[in-house]
C-alpha positions as CSV (number, residue, x, y, z in Angstrom):
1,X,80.8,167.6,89.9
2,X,78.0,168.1,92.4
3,X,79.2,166.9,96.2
4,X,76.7,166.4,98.7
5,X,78.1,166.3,102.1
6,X,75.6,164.9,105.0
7,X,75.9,163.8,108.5
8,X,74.2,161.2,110.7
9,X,74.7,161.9,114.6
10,X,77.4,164.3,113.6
11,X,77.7,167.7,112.8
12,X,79.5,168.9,109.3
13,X,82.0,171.2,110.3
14,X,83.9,173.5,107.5
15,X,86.9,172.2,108.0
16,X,85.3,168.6,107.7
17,X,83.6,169.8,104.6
18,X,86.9,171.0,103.1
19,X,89.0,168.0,103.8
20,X,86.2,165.9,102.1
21,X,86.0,168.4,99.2
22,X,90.4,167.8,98.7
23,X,90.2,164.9,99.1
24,X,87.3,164.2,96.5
25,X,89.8,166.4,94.5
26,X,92.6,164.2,94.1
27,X,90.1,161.0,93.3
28,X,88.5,163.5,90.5
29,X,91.5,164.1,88.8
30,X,91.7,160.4,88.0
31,X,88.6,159.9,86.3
32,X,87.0,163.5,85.1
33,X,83.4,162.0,84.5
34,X,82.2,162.1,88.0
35,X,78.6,163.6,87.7
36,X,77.4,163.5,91.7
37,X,78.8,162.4,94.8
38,X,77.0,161.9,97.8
39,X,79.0,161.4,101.4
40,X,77.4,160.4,104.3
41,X,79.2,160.7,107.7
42,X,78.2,158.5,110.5
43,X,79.0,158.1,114.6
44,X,78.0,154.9,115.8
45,X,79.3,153.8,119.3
46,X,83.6,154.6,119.1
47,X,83.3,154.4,115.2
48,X,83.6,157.0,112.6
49,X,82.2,155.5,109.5
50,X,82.1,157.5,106.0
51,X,80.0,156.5,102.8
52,X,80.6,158.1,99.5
53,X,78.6,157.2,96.2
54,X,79.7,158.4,92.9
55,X,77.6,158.9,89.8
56,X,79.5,157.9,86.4
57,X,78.4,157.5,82.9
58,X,76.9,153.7,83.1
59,X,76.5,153.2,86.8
60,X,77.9,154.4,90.3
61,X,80.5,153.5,92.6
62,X,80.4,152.9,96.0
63,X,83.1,152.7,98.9
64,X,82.6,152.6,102.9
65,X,85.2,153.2,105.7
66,X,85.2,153.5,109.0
67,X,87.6,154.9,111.8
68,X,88.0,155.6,115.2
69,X,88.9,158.9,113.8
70,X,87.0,161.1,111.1
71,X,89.9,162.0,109.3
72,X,91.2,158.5,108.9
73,X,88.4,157.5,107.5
74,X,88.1,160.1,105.0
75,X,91.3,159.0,103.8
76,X,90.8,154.8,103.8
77,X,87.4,156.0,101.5
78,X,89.3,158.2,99.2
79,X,91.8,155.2,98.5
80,X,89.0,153.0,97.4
81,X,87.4,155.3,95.7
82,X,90.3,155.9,94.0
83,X,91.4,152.3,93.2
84,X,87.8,151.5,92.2
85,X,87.8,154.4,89.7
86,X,91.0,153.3,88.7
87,X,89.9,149.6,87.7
88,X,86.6,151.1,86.5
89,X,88.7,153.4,83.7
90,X,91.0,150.4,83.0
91,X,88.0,148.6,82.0
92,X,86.6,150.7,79.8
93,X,89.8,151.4,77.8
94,X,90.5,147.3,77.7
95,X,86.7,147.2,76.1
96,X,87.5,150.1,73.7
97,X,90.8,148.9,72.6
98,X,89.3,145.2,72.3
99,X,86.3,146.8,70.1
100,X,89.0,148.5,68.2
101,X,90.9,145.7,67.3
102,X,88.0,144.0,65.6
């Protein structure tokens, strides 16, 4: 998995960088088919905002999340991006099992 870390009016600290690495981590060990991710981290006025898109086999997910603090935001993004890989794997084993069943 390729992760891609980038920051818009904000500067990408190492410690930034390796609390957005964990946590892409944990939402990895879900669904182990993650080609790319790419996180954009972005300032605007009192919010932190944080955008993460994830290549998969047959299309991409994408989650937003925004803060008044970095960290929090982090966090609220790996949540959906771990409930939407959730569903997404969910899906695919309903289709297999329904093609199965034929």
């Amino acid at each position: 998995m390729q992760v891609n870390i980038s920051g818009q009016h904000v500067e990408v600290t190492p410690p930034l960088r390796d609390y957005v690495e964990q946590k892409l981590k944990r939402v990895a060990s879900h669904f182990d088919k993650i080609t790319n991710v790419q996180v954009i981290m972005k300032v605007e006025k009192l919010q932190q905002k944080v955008e993460a898109t994830l290549q998969i086999p047959g299309g991409e997910v994408v989650a937003n999340a925004e803060h008044e603090d970095m960290y929090a935001a982090i966090d609220a993004l790996a949540d959906k991006l771990d409930r939407q890989l959730k569903k997404h794997k969910e899906k695919q084993q309903s289709l297999l099992q329904g093609a199965a069943a034929r």
